[in-house]
PDB file of N, CA, C and O in Angstrom, chain B, residues numbered from 101:
ATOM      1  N   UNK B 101      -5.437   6.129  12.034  1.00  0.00           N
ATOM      2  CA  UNK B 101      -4.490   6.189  13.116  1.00  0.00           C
ATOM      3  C   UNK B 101      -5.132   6.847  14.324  1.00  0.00           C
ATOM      4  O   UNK B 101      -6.124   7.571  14.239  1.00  0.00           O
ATOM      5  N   UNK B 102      -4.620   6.605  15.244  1.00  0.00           N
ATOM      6  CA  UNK B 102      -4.948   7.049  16.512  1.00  0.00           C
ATOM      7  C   UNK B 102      -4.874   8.555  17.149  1.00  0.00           C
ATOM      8  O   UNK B 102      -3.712   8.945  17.040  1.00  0.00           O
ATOM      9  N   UNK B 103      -5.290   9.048  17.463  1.00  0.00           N
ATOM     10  CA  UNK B 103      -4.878  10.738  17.829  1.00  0.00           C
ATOM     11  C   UNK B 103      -4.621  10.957  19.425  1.00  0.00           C
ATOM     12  O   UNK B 103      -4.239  11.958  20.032  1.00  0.00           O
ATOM     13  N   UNK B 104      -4.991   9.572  19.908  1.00  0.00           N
ATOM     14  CA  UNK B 104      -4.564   9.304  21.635  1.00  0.00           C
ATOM     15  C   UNK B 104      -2.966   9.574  21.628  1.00  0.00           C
ATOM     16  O   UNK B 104      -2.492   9.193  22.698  1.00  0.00           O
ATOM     17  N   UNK B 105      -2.156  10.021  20.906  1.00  0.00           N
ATOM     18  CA  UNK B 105      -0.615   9.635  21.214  1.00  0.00           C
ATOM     19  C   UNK B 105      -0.775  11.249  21.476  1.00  0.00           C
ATOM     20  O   UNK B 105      -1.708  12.004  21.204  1.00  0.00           O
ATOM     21  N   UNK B 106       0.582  11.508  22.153  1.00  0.00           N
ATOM     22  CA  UNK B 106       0.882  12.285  23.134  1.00  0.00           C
ATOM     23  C   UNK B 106       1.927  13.472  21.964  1.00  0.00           C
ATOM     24  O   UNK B 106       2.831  13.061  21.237  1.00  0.00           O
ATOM     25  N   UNK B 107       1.519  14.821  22.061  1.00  0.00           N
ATOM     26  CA  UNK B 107       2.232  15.479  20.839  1.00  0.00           C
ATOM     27  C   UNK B 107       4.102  15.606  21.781  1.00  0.00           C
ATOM     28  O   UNK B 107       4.256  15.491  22.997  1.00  0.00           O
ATOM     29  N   UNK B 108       4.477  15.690  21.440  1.00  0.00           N
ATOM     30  CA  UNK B 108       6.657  15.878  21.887  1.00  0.00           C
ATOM     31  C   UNK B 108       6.110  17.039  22.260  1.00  0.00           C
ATOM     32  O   UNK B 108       5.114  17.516  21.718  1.00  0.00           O
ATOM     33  N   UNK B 109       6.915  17.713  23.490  1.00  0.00           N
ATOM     34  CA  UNK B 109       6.735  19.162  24.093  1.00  0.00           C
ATOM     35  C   UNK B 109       7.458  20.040  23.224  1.00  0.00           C
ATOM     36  O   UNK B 109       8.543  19.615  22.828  1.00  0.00           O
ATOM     37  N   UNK B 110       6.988  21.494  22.734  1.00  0.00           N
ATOM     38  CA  UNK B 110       7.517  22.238  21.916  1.00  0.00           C
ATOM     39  C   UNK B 110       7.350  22.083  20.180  1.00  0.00           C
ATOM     40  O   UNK B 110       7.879  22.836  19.362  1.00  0.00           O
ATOM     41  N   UNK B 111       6.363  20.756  19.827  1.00  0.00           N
ATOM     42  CA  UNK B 111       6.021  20.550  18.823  1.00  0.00           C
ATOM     43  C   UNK B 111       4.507  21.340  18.442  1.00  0.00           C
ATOM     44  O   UNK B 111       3.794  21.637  19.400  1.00  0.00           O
ATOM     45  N   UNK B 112       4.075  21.642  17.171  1.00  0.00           N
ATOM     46  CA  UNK B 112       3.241  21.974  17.037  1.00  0.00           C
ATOM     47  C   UNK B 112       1.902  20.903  16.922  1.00  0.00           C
ATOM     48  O   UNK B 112       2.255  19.911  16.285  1.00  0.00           O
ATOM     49  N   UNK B 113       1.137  20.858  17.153  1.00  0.00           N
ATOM     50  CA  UNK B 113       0.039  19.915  17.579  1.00  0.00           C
ATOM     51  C   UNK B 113      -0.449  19.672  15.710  1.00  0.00           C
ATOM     52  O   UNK B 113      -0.342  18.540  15.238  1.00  0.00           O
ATOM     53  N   UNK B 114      -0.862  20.624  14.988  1.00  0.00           N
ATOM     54  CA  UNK B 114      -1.493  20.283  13.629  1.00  0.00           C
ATOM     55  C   UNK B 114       0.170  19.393  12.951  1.00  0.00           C
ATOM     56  O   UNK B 114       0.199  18.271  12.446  1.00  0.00           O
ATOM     57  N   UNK B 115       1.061  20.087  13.108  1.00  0.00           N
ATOM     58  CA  UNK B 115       1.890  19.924  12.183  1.00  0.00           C
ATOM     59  C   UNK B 115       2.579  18.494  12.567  1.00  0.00           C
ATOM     60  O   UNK B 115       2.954  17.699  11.705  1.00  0.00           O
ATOM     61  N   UNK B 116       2.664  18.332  13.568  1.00  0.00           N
ATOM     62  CA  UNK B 116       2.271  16.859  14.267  1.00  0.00           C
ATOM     63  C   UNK B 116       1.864  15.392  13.803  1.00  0.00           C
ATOM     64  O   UNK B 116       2.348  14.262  13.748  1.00  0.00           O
ATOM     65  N   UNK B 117       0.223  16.347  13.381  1.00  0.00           N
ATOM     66  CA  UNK B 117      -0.840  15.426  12.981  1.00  0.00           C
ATOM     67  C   UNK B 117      -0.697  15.048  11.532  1.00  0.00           C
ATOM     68  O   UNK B 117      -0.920  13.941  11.043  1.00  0.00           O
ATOM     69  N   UNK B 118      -0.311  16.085  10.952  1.00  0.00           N
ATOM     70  CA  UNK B 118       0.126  15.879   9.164  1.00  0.00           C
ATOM     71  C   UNK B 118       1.061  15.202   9.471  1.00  0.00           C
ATOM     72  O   UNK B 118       0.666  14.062   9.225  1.00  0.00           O
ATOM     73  N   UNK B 119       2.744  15.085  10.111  1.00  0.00           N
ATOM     74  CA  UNK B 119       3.890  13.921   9.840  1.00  0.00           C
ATOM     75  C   UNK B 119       3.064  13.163  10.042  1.00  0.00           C
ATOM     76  O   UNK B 119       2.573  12.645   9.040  1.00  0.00           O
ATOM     77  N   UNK B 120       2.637  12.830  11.119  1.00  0.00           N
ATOM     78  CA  UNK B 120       2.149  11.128  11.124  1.00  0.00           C
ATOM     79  C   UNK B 120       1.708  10.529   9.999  1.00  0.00           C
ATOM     80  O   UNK B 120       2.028   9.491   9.419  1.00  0.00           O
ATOM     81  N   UNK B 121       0.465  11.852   9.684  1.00  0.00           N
ATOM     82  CA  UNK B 121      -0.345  10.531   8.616  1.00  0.00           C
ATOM     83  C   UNK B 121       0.415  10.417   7.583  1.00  0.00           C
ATOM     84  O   UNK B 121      -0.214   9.764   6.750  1.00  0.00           O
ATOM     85  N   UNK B 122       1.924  10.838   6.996  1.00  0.00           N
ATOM     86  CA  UNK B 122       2.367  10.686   5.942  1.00  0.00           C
ATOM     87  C   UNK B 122       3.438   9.641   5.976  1.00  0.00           C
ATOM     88  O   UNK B 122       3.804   8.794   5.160  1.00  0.00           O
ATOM     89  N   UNK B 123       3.974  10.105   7.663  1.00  0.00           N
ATOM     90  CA  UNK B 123       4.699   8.866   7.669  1.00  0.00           C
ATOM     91  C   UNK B 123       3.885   7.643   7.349  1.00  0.00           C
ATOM     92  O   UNK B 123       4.274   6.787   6.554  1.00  0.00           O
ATOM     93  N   UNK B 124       2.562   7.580   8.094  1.00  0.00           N
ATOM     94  CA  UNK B 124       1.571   5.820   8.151  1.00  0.00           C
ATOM     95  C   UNK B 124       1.176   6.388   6.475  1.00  0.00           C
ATOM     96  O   UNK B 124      -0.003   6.646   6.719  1.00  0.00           O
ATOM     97  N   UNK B 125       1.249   6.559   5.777  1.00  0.00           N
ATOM     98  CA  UNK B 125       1.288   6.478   4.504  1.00  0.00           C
ATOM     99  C   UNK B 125       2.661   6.215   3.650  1.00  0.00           C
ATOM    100  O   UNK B 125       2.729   5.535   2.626  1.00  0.00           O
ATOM    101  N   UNK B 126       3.408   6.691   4.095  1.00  0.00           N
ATOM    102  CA  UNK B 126       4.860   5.619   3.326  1.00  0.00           C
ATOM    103  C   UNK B 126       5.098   4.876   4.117  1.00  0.00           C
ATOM    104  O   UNK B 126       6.279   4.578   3.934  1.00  0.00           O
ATOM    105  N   UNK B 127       4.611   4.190   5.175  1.00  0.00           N
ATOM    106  CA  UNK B 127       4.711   2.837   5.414  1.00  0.00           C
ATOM    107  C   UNK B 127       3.749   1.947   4.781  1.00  0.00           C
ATOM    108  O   UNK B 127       3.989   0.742   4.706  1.00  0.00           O
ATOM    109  N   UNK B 128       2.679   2.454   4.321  1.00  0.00           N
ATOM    110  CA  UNK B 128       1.576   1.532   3.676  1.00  0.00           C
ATOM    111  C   UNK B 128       2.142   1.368   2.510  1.00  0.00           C
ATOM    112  O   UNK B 128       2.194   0.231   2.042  1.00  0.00           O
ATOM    113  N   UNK B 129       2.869   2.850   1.555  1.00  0.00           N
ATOM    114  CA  UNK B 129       3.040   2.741   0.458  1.00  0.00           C
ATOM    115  C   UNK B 129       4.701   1.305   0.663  1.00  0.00           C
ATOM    116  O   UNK B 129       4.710   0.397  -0.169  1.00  0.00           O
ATOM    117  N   UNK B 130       5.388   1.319   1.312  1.00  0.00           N
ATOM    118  CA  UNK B 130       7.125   0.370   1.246  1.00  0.00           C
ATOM    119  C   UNK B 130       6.085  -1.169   1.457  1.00  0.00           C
ATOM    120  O   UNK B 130       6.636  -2.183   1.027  1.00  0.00           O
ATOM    121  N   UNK B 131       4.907  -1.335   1.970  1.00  0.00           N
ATOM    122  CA  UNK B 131       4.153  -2.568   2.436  1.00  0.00           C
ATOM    123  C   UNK B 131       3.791  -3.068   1.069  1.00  0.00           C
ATOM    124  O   UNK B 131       4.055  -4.191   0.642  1.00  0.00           O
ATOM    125  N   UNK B 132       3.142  -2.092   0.413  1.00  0.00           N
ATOM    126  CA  UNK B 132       2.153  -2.223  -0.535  1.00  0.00           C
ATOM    127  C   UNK B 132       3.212  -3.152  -1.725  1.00  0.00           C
ATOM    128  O   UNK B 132       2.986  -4.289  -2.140  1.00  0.00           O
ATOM    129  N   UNK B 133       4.333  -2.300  -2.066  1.00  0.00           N
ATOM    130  CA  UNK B 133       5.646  -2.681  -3.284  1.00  0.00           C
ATOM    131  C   UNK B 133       5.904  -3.732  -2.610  1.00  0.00           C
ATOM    132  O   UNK B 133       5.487  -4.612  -3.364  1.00  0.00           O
ATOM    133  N   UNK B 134       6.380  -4.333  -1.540  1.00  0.00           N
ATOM    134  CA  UNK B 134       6.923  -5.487  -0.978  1.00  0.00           C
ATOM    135  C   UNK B 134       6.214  -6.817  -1.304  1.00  0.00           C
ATOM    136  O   UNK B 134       6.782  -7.815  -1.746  1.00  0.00           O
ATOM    137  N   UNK B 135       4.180  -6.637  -0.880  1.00  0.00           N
ATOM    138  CA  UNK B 135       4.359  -7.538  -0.788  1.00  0.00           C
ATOM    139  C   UNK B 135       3.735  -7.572  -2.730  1.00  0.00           C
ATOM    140  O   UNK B 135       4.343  -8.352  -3.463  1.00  0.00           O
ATOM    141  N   UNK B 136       3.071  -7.079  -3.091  1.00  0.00           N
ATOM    142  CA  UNK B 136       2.781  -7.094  -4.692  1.00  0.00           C
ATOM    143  C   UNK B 136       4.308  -7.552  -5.347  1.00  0.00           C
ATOM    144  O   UNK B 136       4.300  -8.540  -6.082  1.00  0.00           O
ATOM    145  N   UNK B 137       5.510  -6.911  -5.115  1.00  0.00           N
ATOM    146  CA  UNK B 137       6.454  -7.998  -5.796  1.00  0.00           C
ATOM    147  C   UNK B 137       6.566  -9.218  -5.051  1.00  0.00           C
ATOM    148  O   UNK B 137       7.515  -9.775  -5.603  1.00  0.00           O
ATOM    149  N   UNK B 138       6.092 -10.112  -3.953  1.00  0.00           N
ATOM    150  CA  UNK B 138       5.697 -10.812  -3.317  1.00  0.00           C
ATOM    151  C   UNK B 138       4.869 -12.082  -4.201  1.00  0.00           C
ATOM    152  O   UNK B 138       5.124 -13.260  -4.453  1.00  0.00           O
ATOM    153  N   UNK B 139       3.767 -11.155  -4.502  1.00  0.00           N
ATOM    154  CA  UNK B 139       2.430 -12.206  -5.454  1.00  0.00           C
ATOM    155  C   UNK B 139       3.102 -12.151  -6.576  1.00  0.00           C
ATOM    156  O   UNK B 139       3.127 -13.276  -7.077  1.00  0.00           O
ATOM    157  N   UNK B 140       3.709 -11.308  -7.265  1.00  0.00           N
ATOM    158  CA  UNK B 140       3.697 -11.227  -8.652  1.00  0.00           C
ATOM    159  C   UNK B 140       5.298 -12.154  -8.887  1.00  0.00           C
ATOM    160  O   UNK B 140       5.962 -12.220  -9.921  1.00  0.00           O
ATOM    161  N   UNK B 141       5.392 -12.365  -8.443  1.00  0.00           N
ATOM    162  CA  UNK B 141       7.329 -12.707  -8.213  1.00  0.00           C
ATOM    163  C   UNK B 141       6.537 -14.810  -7.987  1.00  0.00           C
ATOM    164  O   UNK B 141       7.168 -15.818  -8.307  1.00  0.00           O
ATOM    165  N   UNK B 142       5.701 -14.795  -7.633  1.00  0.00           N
ATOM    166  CA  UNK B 142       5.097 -16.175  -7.180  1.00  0.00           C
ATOM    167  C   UNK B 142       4.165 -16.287  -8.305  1.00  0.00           C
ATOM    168  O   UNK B 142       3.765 -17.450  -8.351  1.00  0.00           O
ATOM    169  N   UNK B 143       3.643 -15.556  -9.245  1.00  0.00           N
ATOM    170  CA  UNK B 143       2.928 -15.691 -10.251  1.00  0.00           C
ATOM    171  C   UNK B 143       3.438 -16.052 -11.148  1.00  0.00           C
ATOM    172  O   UNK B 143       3.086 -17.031 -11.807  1.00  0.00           O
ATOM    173  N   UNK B 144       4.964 -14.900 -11.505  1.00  0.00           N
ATOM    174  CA  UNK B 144       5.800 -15.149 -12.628  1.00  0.00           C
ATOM    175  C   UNK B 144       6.069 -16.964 -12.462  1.00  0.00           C
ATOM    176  O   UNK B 144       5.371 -17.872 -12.914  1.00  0.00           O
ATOM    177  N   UNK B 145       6.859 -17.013 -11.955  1.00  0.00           N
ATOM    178  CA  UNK B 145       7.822 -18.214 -11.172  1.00  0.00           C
ATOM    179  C   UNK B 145       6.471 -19.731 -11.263  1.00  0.00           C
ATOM    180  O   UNK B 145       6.951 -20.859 -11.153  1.00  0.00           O
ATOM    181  N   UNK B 146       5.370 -19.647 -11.398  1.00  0.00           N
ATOM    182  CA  UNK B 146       4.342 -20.598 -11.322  1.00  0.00           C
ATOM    183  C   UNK B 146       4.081 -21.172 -12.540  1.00  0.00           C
ATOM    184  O   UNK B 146       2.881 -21.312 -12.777  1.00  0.00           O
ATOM    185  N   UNK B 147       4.970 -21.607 -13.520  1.00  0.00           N
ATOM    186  CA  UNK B 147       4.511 -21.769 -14.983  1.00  0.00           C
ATOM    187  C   UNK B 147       2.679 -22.227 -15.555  1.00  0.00           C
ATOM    188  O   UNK B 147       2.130 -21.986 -16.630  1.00  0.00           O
ATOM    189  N   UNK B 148       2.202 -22.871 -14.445  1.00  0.00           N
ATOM    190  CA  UNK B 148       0.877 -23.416 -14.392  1.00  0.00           C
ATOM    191  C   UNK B 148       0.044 -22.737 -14.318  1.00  0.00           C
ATOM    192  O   UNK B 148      -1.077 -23.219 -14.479  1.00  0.00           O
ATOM    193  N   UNK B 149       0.127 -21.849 -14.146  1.00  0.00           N
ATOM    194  CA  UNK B 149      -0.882 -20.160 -14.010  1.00  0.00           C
ATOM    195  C   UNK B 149      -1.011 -19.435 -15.324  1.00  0.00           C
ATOM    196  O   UNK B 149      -1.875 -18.578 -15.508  1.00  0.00           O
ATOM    197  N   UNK B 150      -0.307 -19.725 -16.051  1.00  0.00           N
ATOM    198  CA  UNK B 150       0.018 -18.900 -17.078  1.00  0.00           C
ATOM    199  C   UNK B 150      -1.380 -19.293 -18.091  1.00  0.00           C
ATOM    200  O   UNK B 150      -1.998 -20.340 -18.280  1.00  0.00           O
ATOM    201  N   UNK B 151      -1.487 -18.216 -18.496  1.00  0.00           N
ATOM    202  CA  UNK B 151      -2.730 -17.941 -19.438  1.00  0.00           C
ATOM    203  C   UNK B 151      -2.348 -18.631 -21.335  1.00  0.00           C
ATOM    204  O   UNK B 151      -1.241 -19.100 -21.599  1.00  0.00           O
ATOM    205  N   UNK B 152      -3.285 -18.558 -22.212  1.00  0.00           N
ATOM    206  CA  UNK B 152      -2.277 -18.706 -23.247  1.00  0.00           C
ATOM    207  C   UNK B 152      -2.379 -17.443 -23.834  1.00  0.00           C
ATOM    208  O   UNK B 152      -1.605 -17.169 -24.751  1.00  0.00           O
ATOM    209  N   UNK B 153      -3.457 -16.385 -23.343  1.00  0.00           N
ATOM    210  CA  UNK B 153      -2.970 -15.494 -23.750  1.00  0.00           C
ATOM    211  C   UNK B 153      -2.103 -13.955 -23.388  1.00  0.00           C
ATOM    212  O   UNK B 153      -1.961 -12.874 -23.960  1.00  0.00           O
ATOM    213  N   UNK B 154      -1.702 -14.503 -22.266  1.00  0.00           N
ATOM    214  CA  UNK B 154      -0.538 -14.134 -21.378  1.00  0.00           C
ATOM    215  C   UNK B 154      -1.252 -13.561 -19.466  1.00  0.00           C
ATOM    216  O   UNK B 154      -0.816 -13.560 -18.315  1.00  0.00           O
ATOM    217  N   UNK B 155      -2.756 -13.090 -20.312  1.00  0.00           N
ATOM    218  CA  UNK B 155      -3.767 -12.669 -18.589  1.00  0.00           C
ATOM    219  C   UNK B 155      -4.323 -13.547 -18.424  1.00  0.00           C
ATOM    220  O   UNK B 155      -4.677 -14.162 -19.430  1.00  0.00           O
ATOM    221  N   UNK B 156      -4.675 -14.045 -17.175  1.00  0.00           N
ATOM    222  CA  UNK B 156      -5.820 -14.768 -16.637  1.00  0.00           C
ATOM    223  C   UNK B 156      -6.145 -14.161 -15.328  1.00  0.00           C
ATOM    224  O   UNK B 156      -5.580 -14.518 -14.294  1.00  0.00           O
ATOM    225  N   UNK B 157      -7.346 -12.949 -15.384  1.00  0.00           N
ATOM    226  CA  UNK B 157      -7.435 -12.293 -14.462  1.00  0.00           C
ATOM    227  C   UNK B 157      -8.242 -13.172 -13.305  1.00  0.00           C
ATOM    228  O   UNK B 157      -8.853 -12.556 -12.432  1.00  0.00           O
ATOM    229  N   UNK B 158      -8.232 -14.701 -13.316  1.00  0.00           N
ATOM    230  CA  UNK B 158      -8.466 -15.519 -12.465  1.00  0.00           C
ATOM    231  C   UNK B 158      -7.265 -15.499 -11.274  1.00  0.00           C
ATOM    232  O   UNK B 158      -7.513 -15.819 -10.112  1.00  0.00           O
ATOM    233  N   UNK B 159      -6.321 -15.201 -11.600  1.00  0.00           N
ATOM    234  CA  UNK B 159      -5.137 -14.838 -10.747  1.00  0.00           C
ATOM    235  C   UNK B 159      -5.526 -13.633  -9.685  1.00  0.00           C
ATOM    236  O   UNK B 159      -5.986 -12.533  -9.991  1.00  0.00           O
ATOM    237  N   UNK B 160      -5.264 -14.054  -8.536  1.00  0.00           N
ATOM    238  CA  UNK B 160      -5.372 -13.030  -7.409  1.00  0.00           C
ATOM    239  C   UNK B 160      -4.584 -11.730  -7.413  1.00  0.00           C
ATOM    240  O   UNK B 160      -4.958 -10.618  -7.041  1.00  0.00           O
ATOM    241  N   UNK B 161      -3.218 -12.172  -7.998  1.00  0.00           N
ATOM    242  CA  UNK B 161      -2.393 -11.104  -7.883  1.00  0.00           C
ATOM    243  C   UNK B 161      -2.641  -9.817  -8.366  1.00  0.00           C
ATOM    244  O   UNK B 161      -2.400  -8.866  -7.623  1.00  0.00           O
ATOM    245  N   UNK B 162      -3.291  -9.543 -10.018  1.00  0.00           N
ATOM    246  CA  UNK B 162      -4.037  -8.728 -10.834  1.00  0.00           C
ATOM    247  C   UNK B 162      -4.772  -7.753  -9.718  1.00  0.00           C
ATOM    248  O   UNK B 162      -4.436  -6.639  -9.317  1.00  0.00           O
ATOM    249  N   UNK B 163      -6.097  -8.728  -9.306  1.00  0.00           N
ATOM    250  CA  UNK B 163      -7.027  -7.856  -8.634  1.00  0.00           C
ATOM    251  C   UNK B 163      -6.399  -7.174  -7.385  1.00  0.00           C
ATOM    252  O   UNK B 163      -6.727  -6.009  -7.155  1.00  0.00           O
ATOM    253  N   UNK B 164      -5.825  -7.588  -6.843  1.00  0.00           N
ATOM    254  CA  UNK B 164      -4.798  -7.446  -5.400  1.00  0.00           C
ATOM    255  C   UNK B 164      -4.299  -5.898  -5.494  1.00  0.00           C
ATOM    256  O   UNK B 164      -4.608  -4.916  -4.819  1.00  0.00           O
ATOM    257  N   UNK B 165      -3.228  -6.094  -6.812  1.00  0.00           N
ATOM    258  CA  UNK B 165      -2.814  -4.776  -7.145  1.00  0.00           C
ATOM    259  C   UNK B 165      -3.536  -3.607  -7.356  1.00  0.00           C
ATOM    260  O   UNK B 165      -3.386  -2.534  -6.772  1.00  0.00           O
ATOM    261  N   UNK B 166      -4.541  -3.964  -8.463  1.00  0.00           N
ATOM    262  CA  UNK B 166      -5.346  -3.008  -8.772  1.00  0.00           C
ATOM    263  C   UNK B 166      -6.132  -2.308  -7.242  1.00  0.00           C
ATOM    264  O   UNK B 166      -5.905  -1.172  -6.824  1.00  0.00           O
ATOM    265  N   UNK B 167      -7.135  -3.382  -6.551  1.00  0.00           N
ATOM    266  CA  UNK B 167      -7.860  -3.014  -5.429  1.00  0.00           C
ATOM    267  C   UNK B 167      -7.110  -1.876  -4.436  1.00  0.00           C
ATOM    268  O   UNK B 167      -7.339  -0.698  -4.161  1.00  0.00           O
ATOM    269  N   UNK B 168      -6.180  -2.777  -4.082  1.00  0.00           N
ATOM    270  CA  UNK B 168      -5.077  -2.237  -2.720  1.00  0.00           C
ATOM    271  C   UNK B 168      -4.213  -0.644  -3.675  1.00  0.00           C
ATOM    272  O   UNK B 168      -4.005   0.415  -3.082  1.00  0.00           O
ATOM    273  N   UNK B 169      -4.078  -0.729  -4.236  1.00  0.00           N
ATOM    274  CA  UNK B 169      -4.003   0.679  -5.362  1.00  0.00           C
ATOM    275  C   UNK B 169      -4.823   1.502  -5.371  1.00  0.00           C
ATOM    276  O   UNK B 169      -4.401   2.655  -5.281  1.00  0.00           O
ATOM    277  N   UNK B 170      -5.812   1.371  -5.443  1.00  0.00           N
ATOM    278  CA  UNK B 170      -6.919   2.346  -4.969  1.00  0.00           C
ATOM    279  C   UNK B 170      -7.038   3.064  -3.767  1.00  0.00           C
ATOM    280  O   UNK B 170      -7.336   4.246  -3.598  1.00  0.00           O
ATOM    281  N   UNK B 171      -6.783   2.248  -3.015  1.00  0.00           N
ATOM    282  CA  UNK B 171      -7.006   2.581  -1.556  1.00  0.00           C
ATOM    283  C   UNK B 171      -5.533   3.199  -0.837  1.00  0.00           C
ATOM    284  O   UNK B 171      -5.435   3.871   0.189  1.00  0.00           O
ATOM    285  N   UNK B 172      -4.537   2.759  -1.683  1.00  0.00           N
ATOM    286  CA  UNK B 172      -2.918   3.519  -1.290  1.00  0.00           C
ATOM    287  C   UNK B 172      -3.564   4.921  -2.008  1.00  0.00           C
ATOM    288  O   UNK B 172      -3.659   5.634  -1.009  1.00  0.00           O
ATOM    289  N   UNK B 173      -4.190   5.945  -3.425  1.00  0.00           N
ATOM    290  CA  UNK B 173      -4.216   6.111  -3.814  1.00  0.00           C
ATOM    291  C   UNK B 173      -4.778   7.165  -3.043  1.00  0.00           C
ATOM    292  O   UNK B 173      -4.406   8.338  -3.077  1.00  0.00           O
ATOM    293  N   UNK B 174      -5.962   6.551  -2.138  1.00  0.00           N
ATOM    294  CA  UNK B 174      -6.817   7.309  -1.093  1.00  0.00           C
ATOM    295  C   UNK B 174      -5.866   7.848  -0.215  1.00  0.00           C
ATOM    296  O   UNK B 174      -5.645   9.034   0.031  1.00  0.00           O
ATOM    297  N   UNK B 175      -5.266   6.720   0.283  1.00  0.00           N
ATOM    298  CA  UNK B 175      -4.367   7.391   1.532  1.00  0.00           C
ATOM    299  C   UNK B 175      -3.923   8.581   1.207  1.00  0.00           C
ATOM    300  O   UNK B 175      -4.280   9.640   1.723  1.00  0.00           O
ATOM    301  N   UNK B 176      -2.968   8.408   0.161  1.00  0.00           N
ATOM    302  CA  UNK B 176      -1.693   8.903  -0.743  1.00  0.00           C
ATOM    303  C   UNK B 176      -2.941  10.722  -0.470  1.00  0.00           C
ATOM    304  O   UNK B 176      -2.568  11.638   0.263  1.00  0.00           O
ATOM    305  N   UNK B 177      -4.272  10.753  -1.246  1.00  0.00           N
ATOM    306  CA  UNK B 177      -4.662  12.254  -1.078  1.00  0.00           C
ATOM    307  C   UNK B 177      -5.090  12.600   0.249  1.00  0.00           C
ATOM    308  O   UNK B 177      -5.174  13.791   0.546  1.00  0.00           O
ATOM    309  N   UNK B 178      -5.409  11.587   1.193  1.00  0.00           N
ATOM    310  CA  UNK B 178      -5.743  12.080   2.663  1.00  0.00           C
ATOM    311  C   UNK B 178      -4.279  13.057   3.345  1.00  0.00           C
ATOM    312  O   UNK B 178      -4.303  14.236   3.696  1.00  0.00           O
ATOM    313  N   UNK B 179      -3.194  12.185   3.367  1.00  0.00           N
ATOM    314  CA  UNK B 179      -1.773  12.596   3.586  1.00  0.00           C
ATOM    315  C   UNK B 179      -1.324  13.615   3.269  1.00  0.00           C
ATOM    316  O   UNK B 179      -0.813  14.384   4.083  1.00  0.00           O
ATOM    317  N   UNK B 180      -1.438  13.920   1.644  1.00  0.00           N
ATOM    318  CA  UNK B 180      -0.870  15.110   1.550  1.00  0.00           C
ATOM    319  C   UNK B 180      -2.086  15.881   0.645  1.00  0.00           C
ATOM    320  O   UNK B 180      -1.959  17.061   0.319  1.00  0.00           O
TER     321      UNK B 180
END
């Protein structure tokens, strides 16, 4: 995020800087659930995808979650 934005008069400048990044971290985190039930909701629903033994980590959705999980995971300890 940007640190060019302008602090509210009478706010504290650090304490400032911590809301933000937590707010832009539960917005990544409400993004993240949306669109993963998104893929996975289009995975279920795809009968032709289906593995016979129930994974086929050829499916995008799997790696998607896992990857982008990691990196919410990062945020998630930068934030707080």
């Amino acid at each position: 995020m940007s640190n060019n934005k302008q602090v509210p008069e009478g706010k504290d400048p650090e304490l400032w800087k911590i809301a933000r990044k937590r707010a832009g971290f539960k917005t990544h985190a409400i993004v993240y659930v949306i669109v993963n039930i998104f893929l996975w909701a289009m995975w279920y629903f795809n009968e032709k995808n289906y593995a016979e033994d129930g994974i086929d980590l050829r499916n995008g959705h799997i790696m998607t979650t896992i990857g982008w999980g990691v990196g919410l995971a990062f945020h998630y300890m930068s934030a707080y």
